[in-house]
N, C-alpha and C positions, 0 to 999 in steps of 0.2 A: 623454637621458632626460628626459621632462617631469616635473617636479616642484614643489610649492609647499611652502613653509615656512612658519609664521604666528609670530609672535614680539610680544610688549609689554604681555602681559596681566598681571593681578597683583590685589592687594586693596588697595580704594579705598575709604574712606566714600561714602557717599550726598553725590550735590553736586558730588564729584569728577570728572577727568576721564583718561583714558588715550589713547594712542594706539598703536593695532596697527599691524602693519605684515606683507606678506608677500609673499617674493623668491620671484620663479618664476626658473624652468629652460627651457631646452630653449624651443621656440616658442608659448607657452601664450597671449602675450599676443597674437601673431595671430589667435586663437579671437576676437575684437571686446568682447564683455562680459561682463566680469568683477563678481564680488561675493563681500560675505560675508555668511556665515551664521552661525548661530550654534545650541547644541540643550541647552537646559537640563534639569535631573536631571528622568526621566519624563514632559519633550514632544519633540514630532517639531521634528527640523530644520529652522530655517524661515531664509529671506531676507530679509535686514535692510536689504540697502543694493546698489545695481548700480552699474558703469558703464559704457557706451562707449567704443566708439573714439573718439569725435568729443565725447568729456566730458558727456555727459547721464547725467542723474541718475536713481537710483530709491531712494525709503525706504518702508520698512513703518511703517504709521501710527504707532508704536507707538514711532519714533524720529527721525522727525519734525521736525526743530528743534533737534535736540539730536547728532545724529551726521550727521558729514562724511566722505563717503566722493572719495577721488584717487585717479590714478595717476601713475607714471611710465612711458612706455614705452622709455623712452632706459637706464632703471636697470633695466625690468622689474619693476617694482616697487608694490604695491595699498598703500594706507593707508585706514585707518580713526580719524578723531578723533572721541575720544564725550568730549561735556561733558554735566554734570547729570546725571549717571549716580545708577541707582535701584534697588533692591536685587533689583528683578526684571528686571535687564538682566545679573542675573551666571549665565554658561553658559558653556559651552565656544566659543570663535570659529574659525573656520573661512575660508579662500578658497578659491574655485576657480570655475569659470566660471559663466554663465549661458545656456540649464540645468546643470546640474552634472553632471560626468561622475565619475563612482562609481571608478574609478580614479587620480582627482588628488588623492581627498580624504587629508590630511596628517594632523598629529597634533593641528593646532588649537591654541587658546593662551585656558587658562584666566584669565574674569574675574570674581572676586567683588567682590561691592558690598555692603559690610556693616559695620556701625559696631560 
């Protein structure tokens, strides 16, 4: 069964940094590019960060400089390291492919950013 799990969020002050992380299942990471998302209280879900098979990169302007998105495919395995984290970066996070299929979406992994 394919599945994603998202884990490593929490409350940080402003400044701070975290890293998520999230174990797929089943053959998910065959799908080639993977990302997370992320959908803060009353916006639409948006895409923060991509990868490929072949490790190229994608960031939404708006993180830029500041969040490093990997994988692993030997572990199965997506990361997400956000440094300089800002109080409008805190929402619920999210992986699953790119585009996203409306059935992998998991339970996400709460980040606030707030002093």
């Amino acid at each position: 069964q394919e599945q994603l799990v998202e884990s490593g969020g929490g409350l940080v002050q402003p400044g701070g940094s975290l890293r998520l992380s999230c174990a797929a299942s089943g053959s998910i990471f065959s799908f080639g590019v993977m990302g997370w998302y992320r959908q803060a209280p009353g916006k639409q879900r948006e895409l923060v960060a991509g990868i490929s098979s072949g490790t190229n990169t994608y960031y939404a302007k708006s993180v830029k400089g500041r969040f490093t998105i990997s994988r692993d495919d030997a572990k199965n395995t997506l990361l997400l390291l956000m440094n300089s984290l800002k109080e409008e970066d805190t929402a619920v996070y999210y992986c699953n492919i790119v585009p996203a299929r409306s059935s992998l979406w998991g339970q996400g992994t709460q980040v606030t950013v707030s002093s």
